[in-house]
Every structure is written in C-alpha cells, then in structure tokens.
C-alpha positions in Angstrom: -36.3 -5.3 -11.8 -36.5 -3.2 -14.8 -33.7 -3.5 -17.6 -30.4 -1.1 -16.6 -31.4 -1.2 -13.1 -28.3 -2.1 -10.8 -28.3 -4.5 -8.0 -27.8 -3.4 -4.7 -24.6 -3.9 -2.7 -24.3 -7.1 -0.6 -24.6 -6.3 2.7 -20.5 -5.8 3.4 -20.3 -3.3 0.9 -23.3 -0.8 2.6 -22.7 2.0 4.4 -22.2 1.2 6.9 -22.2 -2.3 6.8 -24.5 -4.6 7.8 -24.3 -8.1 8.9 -25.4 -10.9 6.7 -28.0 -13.5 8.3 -24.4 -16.1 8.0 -22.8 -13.4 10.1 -25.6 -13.2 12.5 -26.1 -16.6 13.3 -22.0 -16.8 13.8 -21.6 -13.7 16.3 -24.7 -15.3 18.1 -23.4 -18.6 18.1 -19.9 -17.1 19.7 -22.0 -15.3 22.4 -23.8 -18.6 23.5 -20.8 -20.4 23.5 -18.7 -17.6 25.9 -21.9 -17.8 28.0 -22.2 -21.5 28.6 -18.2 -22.2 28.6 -18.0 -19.5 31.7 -21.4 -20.7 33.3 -20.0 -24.1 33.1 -16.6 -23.1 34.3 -17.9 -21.5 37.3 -20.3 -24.3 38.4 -17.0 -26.5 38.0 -15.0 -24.6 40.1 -17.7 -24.1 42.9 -18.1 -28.3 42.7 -14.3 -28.6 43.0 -14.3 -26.1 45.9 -17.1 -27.5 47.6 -16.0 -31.2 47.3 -17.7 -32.8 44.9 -17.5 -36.7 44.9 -16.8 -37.4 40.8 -13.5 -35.0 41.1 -12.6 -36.5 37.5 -16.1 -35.5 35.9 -15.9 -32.0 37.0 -12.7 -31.7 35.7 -13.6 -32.6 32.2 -16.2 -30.1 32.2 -13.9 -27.8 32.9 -11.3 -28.3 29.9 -14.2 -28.5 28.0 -16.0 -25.2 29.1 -12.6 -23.3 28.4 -12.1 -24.2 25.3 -15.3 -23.4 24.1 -15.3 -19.9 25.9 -11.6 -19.6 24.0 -13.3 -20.7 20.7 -16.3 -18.0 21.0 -13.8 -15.0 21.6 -12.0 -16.0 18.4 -15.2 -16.0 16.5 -16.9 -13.3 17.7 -13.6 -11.3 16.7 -13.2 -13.0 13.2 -16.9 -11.9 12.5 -17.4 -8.3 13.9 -14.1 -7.6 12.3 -15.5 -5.5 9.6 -17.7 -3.3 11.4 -15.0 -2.7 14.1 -12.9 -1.4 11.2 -16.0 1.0 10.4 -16.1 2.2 13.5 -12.7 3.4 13.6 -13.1 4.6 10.5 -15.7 6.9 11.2 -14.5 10.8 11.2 -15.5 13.0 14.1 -18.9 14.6 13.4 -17.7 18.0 14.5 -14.6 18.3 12.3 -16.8 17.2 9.2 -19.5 19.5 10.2 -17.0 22.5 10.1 -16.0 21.2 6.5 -19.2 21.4 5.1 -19.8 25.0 7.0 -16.7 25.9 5.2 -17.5 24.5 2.0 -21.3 25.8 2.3 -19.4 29.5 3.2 -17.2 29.3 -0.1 -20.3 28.6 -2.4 -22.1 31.8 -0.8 -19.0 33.6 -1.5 -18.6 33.1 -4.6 -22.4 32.8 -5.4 -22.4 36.7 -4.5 -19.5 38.0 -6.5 -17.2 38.3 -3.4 -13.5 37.0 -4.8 -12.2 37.4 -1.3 -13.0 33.3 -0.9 -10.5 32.3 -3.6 -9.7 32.3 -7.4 -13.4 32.1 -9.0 -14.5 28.5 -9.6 -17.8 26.9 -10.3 -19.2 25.7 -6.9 -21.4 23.1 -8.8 -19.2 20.1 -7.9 -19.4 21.8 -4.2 -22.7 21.7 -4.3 -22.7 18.3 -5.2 -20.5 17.1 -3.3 -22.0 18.5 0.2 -25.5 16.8 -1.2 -24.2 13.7 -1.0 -22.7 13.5 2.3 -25.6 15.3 4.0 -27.6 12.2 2.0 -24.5 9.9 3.5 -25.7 10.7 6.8 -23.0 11.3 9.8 -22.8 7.3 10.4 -21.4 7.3 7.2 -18.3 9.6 7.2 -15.5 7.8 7.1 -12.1 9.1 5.6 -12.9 8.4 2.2 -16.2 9.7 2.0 -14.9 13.2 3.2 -12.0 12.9 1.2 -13.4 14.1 -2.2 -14.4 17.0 -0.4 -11.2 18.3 1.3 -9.8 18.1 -1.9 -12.2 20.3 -4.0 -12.3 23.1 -1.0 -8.2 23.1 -1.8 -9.1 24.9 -5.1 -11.2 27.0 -3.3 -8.9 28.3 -0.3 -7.3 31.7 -0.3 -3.4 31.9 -0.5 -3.4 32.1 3.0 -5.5 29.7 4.1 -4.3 27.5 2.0 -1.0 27.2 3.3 -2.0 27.2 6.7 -4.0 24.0 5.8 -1.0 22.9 4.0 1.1 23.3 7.3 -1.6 21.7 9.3 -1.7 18.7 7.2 1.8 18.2 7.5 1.6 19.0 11.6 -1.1 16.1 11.4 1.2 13.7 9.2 4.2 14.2 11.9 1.9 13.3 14.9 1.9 9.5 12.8 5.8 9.8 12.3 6.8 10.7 15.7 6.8 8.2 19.0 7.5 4.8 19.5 3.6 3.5 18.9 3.6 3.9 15.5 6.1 2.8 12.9 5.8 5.2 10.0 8.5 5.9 7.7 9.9 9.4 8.9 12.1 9.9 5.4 8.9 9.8 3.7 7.1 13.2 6.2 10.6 14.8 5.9 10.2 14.6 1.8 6.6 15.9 2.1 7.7 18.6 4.5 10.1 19.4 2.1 8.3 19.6 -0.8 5.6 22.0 0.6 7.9 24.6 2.7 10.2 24.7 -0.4 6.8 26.1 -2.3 5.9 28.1 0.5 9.1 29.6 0.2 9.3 30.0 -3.3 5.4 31.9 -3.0 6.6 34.5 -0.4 9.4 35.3 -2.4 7.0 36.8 -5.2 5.9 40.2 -3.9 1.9 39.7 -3.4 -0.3 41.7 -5.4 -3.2 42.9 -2.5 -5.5 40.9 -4.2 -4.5 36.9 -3.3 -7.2 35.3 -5.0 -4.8 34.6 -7.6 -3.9 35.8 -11.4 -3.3 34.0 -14.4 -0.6 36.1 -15.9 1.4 36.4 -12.2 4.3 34.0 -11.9 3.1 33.3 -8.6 -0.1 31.7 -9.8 2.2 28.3 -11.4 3.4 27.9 -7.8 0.5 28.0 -5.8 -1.2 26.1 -8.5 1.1 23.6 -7.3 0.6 24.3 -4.1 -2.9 23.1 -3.9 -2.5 20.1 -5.8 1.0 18.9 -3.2 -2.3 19.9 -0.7 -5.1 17.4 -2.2 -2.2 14.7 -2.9 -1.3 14.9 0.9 -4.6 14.6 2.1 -4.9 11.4 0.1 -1.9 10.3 1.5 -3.1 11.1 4.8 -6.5 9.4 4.4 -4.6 5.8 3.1 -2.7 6.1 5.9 -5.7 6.2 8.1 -7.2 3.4 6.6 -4.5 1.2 6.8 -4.5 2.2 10.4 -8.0 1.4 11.0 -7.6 -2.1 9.6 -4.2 -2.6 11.4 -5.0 -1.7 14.9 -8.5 -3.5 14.7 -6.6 -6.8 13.6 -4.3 -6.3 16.5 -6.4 -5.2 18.7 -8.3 -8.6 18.4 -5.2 -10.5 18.5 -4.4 -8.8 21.9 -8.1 -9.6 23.2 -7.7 -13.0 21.7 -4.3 -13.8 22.6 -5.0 -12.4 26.2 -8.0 -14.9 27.3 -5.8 -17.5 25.7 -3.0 -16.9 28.0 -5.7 -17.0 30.7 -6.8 -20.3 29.3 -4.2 -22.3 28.8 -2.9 -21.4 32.3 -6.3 -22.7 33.8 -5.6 -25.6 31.5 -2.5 -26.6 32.6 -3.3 -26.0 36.1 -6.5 -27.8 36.5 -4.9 -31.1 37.9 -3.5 -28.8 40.6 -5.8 -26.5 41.2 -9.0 -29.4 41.5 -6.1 -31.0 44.7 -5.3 -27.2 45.7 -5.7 -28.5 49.3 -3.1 -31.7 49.1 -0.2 -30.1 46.4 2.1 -33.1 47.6 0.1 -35.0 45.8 -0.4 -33.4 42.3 0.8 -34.1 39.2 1.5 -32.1 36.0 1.3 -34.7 33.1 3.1 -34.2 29.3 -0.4 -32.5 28.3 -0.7 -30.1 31.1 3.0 -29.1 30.0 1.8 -28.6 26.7 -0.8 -26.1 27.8 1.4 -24.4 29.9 4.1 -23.9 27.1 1.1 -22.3 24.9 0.3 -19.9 27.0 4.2 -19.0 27.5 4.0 -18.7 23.9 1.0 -16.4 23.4 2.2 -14.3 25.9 5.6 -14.0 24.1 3.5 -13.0 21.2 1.6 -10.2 23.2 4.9 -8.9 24.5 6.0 -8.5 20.7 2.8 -6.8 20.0 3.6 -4.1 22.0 4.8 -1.7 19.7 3.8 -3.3 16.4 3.4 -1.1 13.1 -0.1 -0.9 13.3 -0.3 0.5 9.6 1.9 -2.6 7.9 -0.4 -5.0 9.6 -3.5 -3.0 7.9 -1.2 -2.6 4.7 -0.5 -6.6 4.4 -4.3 -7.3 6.0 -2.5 -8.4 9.1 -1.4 -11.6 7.7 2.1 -11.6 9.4 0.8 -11.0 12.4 -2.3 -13.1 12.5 0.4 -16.4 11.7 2.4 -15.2 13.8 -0.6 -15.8 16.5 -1.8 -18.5 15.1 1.2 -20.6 14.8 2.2 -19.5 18.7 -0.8 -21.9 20.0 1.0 -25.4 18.2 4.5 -23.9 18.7 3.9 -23.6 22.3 2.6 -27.0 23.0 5.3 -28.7 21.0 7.7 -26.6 23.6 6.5 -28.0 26.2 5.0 -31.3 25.3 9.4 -31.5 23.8 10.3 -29.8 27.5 8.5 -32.4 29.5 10.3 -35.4 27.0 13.5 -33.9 27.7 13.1 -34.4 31.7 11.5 -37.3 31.5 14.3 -39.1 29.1 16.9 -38.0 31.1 18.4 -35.6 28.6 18.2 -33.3 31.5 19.0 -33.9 34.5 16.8 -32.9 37.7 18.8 -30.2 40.1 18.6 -27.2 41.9 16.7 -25.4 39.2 15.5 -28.4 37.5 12.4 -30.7 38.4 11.9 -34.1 39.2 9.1 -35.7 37.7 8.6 -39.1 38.6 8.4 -38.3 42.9 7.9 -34.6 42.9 7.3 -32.0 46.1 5.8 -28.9 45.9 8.7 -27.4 45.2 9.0 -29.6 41.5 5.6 -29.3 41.1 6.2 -25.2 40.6 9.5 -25.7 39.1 7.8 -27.4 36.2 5.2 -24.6 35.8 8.4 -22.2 35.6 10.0 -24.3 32.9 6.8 -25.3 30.8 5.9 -21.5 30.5 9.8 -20.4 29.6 10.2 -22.9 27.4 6.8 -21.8 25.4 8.7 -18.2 25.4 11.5 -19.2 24.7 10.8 -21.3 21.4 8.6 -18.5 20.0 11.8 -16.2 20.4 13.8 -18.9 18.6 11.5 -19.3 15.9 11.3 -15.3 15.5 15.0 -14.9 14.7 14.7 -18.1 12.7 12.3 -15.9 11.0 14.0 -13.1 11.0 17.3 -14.2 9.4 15.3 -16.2 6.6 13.8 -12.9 5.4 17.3 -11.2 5.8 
C-alpha cells in the first residue's frame, strides 16, 4: 500500500455490510445448534411416546436439546442484528428512482436556460451527488445516503413545489405521531407544523410576482429562503427518526422472536416430568426446578405483553438497552418466582385450599393448580419489579 492510501472499512462499516469470518462461524454455529436441539427433541418425544425403556435418559436429552435450540435463537439474533437493521433501512427503490428523475429533470432545466425549475443554482453538486448514489448502487440506499440529496433538490424546487413537499413532509412526520404503535412526541410535529404553515402563511401574504423562481430584492425571497432550509432541517429530522426506528424495532423484534421460543421452552421445560407420564398424571410430580421453569416463562411472557406497544424509536435511541435488561433479567426473575413460589407451599407459609396445591400427595387436580401458580407467580413478580422500577426512576 502506497503512502496516503486509506485503509478500507472493516467489514461492519461497508455498504451494505458484510459479515466477518467471527460472525460467520457464530450465525453457523446458531443454525447447527437449532437443528440438532429440535432433531433431538423430536426423537425424544417420539421415544417417550412410543415407550422407551430408559424414560430418565430420554428426558435428559430433552432439557438438554431445548436449551440448546433456545441458545441458537438468541445467537443467531445477537449476530444478524446489524444487517437486519440494514435491511430496514433500505429506502424503496421506486421512490429513490423518482428523486434522482427529479433531480436529473432540474439539472436539464437549468442546463438549458429554463428558470421555470427554480431560482438559478449551479447543478454541479447535483451532479455529484446523483453520481454517487447511481455508484451506491440501489442495495445501498438507505435514509442517509438519500438524504444529502433531498436536501440539495430543496434549493432547487419552485415556490410551489416546494411547499407542497413541505406539507408532505409534515403529512409523513404525523403518520409517526399518530396511533398507539408508536410513541413519538406529538408537541414536537405540532411545533414543526407550526413553524412551516406560519411561513406558508406569511409567503401567500406577499402578492407573487408571475415569475416564482424567486428575487433577491422581493421581501418574499427572506421567507421562502427560510422556507427551504425549515424543509432540509425536517427532512433530517425525519431521516434520524427513521433510523432510530430501524434500530428499535429490529432490537424488539428479536426480543419478541427470542422471548417467544423462550416462553415455548420453559413451558416444555417445566412440563417434561408430566408430559414423559402423560398417560398416568396421578402419578407426576412437578419438583422446585420444574417450578422454576414454569415461573420463567410466566415472566417472559409478561415481558412480551409489555412489548406490545413499546416506543420503538427510544429503544433504537438508547440502543435498546432498557429493553434488552428488561428481557434479560425476566429469565432469573422468573425462576426465583417460582423456585420462592414452590418454597412458600412447601414451608407451610401457605396453606393448601381450594385454589391452592398440595404438594407432598397431589391429584391431578394439584398437579395443574401448581402449573397455574408457577406461571402467575412468574407474571406477577416481573409486574412487581416494573413498578419497583418505575417509582425508582420517578
């Protein structure tokens, strides 16, 4: 390498990105380990079903097979995080297409002498600027890559065009700040709606000369000088809020995948002892372990119910740290709920009853109370820790 030369990007930082040979060998590891822990799993279950003699053997295979098919979903999701973000990223092809048209369109205009396309300009940057994302490549157009772009055609629009695209990028900023999906702060579109429709406003209060490409000695010029740049400073809002959003609703997205097969685990975990004597339930037993499974998947599921409206843009915002504690902590919380469940029945601190079961001689009727009660009491310790939470923050 020649003196001055610059290195190349590490692989992350390409676009789009690729996967480093660590990566790789991760995601493939992940997929081996999902393949064999559900391979294994099922030839369990088919030897449970058909009444195989070592009962006890097959049943260790099975914890064992779970967990592993558990511990590939997590890692194939920590790994392929970043280019699941990419994709997301990624911007339409036809919308961008239409940008460059227009952009391509402005530089002929003005290339020709017509001032019909907007206050004169030099198109060089234009030019320039529609080079590099035909070099970019579609694959490659993600919000920031178009972004210089939109914001050198708003010095090129025509009064009216430009607040049309003015009113269209706030139209596009409400669709974030209305409904119940997304969390965005709605003081913050009203200010920017504000802002705009009072320049608008102050614009079609000048009378218009009949040519609106603009003139340096009309008054009118100041304001839709401002005009434009409220326009490129909104589409850069727009684009960092579409980032954020990206990053967000990948990271919850994978918690939900990940949080979903864990629920489906843990449950299988629990229920193994019973489910490998399905045929004789008299005789099955949940010990302080299979409690403890049970009141982790209580707690992950709390954790998915509380996911169901989450601000996808403060978990991309704070790199989904909140959340991703919140998920991982749910997995220990739970099975100290109902590990701490199973103690309290056992010690006598409750009593057994109506709606309570009895552990040391119990019917089929305990043996589903104490499902019932390890899976509440998994739910119910993640809510207690949440407004534990809650109020410290406050």
């Amino acid at each position: 390498m020649q003196q001055g030369d610059t290195l190349p990007p590490p692989p992350k930082y390409r676009l789009p990105p690729e996967r480093s040979a660590f990566q790789s060998v991760w995601i493939w590891t992940a997929k081996i380990l999902i393949f064999i822990g559900s391979l294994v799993f099922a030839i369990t279950c088919v030897q449970l079903i058909t009444g195989f003699p070592d009962a006890y053997g097959c049943i260790c295979f099975a914890y064992i097979a779970l967990i592993l098919v558990l511990v590939g979903i997590v890692v194939e999701n920590l790994f392929c995080y970043r280019e699941r973000v990419f994709k997301k990223r990624v911007e339409d092809r036809s919308q961008v297409q239409w940008l460059l048209q227009e952009a391509e369109s402005f530089i002929c205009h003005i290339e020709k002498g017509n001032r019909s396309s907007g206050k004169m300009r030099n198109p060089n940057r234009l030019k320039k600027e529609l080079e590099r994302l035909k070099c970019l490549g579609p694959q490659c157009w993600t919000e920031y890559q178009i972004l210089p772009l939109d914001c050198l055609l708003a010095d090129f629009f025509p009064l009216a065009d430009l607040k049309a695209r003015a009113l269209s990028g706030l139209a596009e900023l409400r669709e974030y700040a209305v409904g119940a999906a997304f969390s965005y702060d709605v003081n913050l579109y009203y200010e920017w709606e504000k802002r705009i429709n009072s320049i608008i406003e102050r614009i079609e209060d000048y009378e218009m000369p009949a040519d609106d490409s603009g003139n340096a000695n009309s008054p009118v010029e100041s304001e839709v000088g401002e005009l434009r740049a409220n326009l490129r400073s909104l589409r850069e809002h727009i684009a960092d809020y579409q980032f954020n959003w990206a990053r967000g609703s990948t990271i919850v997205s994978s918690i939900r995948v990940c949080g979903s097969v864990g629920v489906v685990v843990f449950l299988l975990l629990g229920l193994l002892p019973v489910l490998s004597n399905f045929s004789d339930m008299q005789s099955s037993t949940l010990g302080i372990l299979d409690w403890g499974f049970l009141g982790a998947a209580g707690a992950m599921a709390g954790i998915l119910l509380g996911l169901r409206n989450s601000d996808e843009v403060e978990v991309g915002n704070t790199e989904g740290e909140k959340e991703l504690w919140r998920a991982v902590l749910g997995i220990p919380l739970g099975l100290l709920s109902g590990i701490l469940a199973y103690a309290a029945l056992k010690g006598g601190i409750i009593k057994s009853g109506a709606v309570v079961p009895e552990l040391d001689d119990p019917s089929a009727s305990d043996l589903a109370l104490s499902i019932v009660w390890a899976v509440v009491s998994g739910l119910g310790l993640e809510r207690i820790f949440e407004r534990v939470r809650g109020a410290a923050d406050l």
